[in-house]
N, C-alpha and C positions, 0 to 999 in steps of 0.2 A: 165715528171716525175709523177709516179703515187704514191698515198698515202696512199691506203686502209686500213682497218680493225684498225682506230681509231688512226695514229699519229698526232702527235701534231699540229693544224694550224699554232702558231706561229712562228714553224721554215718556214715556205712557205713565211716570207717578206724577208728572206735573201738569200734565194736559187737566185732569178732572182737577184741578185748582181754577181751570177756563170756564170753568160749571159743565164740560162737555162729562161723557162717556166716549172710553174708548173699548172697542171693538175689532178682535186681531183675526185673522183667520190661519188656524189649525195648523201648525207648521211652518207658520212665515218666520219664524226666525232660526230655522236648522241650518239654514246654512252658515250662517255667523255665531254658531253655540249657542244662542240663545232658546232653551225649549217652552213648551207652552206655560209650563208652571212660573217660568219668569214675569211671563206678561201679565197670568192672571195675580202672582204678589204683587209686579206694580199696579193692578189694581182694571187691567183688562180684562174683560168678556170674551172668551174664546168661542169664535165663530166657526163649524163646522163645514163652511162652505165661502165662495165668495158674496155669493146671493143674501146668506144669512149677514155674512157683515156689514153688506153693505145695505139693508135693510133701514130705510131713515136717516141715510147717511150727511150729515150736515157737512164736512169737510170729507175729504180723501187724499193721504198720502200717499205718494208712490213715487217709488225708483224712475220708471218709466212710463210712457206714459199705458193708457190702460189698452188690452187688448178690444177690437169690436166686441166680442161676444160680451171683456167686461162692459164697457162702455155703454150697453145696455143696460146692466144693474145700476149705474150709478142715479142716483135719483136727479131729475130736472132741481135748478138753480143750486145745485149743492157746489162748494171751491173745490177743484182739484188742483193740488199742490202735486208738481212732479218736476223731473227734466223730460220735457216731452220731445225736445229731438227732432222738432215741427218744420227746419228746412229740408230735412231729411223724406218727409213724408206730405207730398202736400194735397192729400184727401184728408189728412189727421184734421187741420184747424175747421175746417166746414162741417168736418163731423161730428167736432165739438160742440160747436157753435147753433147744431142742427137738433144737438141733444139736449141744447140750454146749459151746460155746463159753465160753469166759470172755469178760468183754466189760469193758473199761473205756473209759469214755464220758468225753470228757477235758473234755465242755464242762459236766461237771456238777463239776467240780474245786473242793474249797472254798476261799474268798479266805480265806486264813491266811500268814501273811508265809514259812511252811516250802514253800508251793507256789507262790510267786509264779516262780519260773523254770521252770515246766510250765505256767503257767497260757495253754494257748492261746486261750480269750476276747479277754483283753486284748491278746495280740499279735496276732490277725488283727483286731480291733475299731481297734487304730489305726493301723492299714495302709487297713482301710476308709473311716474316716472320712475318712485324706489321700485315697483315692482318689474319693469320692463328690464332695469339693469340684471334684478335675481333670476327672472327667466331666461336671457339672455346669455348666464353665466351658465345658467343649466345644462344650456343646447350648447356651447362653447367648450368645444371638448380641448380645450390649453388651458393651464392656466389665468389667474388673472394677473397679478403681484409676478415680480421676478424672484425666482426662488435660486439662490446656490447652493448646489449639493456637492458632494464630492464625486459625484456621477456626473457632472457640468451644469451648466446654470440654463434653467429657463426662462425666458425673456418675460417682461410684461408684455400683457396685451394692449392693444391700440385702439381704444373708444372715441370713434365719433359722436357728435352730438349734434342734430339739426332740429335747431327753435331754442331758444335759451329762455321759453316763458317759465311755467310753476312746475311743468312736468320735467322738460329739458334741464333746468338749473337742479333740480332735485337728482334726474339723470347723470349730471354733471358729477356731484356731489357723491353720489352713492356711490361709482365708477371710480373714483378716486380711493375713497374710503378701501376699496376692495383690491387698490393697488395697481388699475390700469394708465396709462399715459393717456390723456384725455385730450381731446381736441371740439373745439364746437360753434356752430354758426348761426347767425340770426340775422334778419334785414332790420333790425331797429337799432338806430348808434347807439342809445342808452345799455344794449345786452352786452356790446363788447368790455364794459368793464366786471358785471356782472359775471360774464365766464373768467376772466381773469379772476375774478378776488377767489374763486372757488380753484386756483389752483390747473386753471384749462387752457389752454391754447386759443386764442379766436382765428375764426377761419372765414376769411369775408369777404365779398365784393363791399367796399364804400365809394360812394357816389353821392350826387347831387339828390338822388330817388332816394336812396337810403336814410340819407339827411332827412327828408322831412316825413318819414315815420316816428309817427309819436303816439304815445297813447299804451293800453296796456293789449293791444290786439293787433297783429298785423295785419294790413291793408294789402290786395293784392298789387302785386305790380306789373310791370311792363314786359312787354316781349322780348326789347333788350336787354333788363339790365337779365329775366329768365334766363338767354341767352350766355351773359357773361356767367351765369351761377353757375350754369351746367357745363361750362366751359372748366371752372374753379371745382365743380363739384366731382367731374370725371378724374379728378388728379386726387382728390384728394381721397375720394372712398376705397379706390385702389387700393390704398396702403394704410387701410385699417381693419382688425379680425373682425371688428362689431361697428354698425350704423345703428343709431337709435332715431328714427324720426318722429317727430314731435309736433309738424309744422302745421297750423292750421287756419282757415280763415275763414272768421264770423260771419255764419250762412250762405255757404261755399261749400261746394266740393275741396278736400284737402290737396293741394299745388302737389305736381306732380315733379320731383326732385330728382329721384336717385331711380333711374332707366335702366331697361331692360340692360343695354348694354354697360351698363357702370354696375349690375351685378354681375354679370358674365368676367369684369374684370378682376374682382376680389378674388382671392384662392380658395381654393375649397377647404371648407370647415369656419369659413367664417359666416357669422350670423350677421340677418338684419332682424330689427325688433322694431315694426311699426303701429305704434300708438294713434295714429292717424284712420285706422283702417276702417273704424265706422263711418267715416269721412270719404270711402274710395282708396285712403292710402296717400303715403309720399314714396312708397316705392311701384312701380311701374310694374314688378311682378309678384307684388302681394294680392293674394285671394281672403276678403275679409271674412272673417270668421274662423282663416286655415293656419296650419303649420303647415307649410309647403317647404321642398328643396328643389333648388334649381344650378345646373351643373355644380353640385357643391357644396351651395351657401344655403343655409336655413335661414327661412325668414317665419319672424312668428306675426300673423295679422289676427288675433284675437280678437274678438268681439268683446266691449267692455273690460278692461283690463280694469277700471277699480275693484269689479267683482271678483280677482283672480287674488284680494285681500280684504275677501268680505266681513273680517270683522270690525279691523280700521276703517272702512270705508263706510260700514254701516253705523258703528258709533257717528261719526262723525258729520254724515249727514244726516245723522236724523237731528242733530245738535243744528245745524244748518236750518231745518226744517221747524224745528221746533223754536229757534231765536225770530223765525218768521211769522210764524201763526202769534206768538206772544207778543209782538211790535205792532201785529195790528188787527187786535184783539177789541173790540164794543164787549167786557163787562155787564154793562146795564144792559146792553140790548140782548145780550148772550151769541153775539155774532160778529162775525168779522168784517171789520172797516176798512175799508179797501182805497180811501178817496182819490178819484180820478187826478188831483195835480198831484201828488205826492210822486217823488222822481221815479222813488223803487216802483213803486204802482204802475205806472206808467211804463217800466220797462220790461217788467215781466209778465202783465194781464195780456192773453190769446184773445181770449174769449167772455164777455159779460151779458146776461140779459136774453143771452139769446143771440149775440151777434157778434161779428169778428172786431173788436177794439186796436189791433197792435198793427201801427201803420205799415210793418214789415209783411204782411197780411191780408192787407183788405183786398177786394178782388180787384181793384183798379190796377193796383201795386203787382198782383198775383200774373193780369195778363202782359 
């Protein structure tokens, strides 16, 4: 079993209770403190290489999913356990598939109360949102809190929030904590009490569309009610120092909110922070991967913002990771059982056998 690109060591002393060995390679967990002497006390084989780790690999964790060249090492029918990221890239599921891999994609895991302690969404979503707010405040050359001094008072700052799911309500929350006037909006009626009980303002179009989103993911919607958002959204970014966007929609490009021209409106020195950006962005003039400024306004479009607090993020999913491989785990047989009805099976397996399984996927689907 291999571990790359920074999961947790302390799941690696309970894996070999699986009758497995595990197998880390050489520096995978520097970036989250953890160094190789940790892995080899719980009880890992430090591999010199990828190649050497993944040498007879029966399972594969990973952050991501694996690069081509990896992709190569991994050995035919072995599981690869990752967030593969797979509407993003759509050569990834065929290549899987081509390589005999099994693939379970963990960010497509159904919200059912049986998978909420696998569920890595929500645990690197609200490590994100606290961290967009700290970045945010970074680049935020005001205050946040209203301070009085005898030199005069400076004001609080004015945090938007767009998406009230695990990231945005966490965003909420933190922003508050830190002393700003918070405001925030979401298309699902269940979010507006949700931002209130945190102390936020809601800021919404409601409507008949609005009404019948339900569920824990939003559905995209319509040109008009788009329309009236960006009608509601030009007014209100205006007159806030910080935009946090958040907004995203399962296997989608992320909806595009807040335009060129509604940054142009903000004053200078105020931030946006989009969380979306591996997605495209919910702002119009974010370049994902960048800190960009534009007449003014910094906007942060970081690549993987859970990584920008990789030691929570890495506890945490490997905790995620490791409540999975153990739920469904064959003992006697020494391998994992996977069974085709099972719901979670069913909604995170890409790939089995050698062939594309996930109806989001198949080539029919794909043209």
């Amino acid at each position: 079993m291999d571990a790359p690109r920074g999961a947790e060591g302390t799941a690696c002393a309970r894996i070999p209770g699986l009758g497995l060995t595990v197998a880390v390679e050489t520096g995978a967990g520097a970036s989250t403190s953890i160094p190789d002497s940790e892995f080899a006390a719980a009880g890992a084989e430090i591999a010199a290489d990828p190649a050497t780790a993944l040498t007879g690999a029966g399972v594969m964790f990973s952050v991501q999913a694996p690069l081509p060249a990896e992709l190569a090492l991994i050995p035919r029918g072995a599981l690869l356990v990752c967030t593969a990221g797979a509407f993003a890239d759509a050569d990834l599921v065929p290549a899987l598939a081509a390589a005999g891999i099994d693939t379970a994609a963990m960010e497509l895991l159904p919200r059912i109360t049986r998978a909420q302690s696998m569920d890595v969404l929500s645990s690197q979503a609200n490590l994100a949102g606290y961290r967009a707010v700290i970045e945010g405040a970074y680049a935020f050359q005001r205050g946040f809190p209203m301070m009085m001094t005898a030199a005069g008072t400076v004001p609080p700052a004015r945090v938007f929030v767009i998406g009230a799911g695990v990231a945005g309500l966490q965003a909420i929350a933190t922003a508050r904590r830190l002393g700003a006037i918070v405001s925030a909006t979401d298309v699902r009626p269940a979010a507006k009490e949700e931002i209130k009980s945190l102390g936020a303002t809601f800021v919404g179009v409601e409507d008949e569309e609005t009404a019948g989103q339900t569920g824990a993911y939003a559905r995209e919607m319509s040109e008009a009610f788009r329309q009236k958002q960006a009608d509601l959204m030009a007014t209100t970014v205006a007159k806030n120092d910080m935009v946090i966007c958040t907004a995203l929609v399962m296997g989608r490009r992320a909806p595009t909110i807040v335009t060129k021209a509604m940054v142009a409106s903000m004053r200078p020195g105020s931030v946006i922070v989009d969380l979306a950006s591996d997605a495209g962005g919910n702002c119009e003039a974010t370049i994902p991967g960048e800190r960009t400024e534009v007449n003014g306004v910094t906007i942060l479009g970081y690549h993987n913002w859970p990584s920008r607090i990789p030691v929570a993020a890495s506890s945490l999913y490997a905790k995620n990771l490791l409540t999975f491989i153990t739920t469904f785990w064959d003992k006697a047989a020494n391998a994992p059982a996977l069974p085709e009805t099972d719901d979670i099976i069913k909604g995170v397996m890409l790939t089995r056998g050698g062939a594309i399984v996930h109806p989001s996927f198949l080539p029919s689907q794909a043209a």
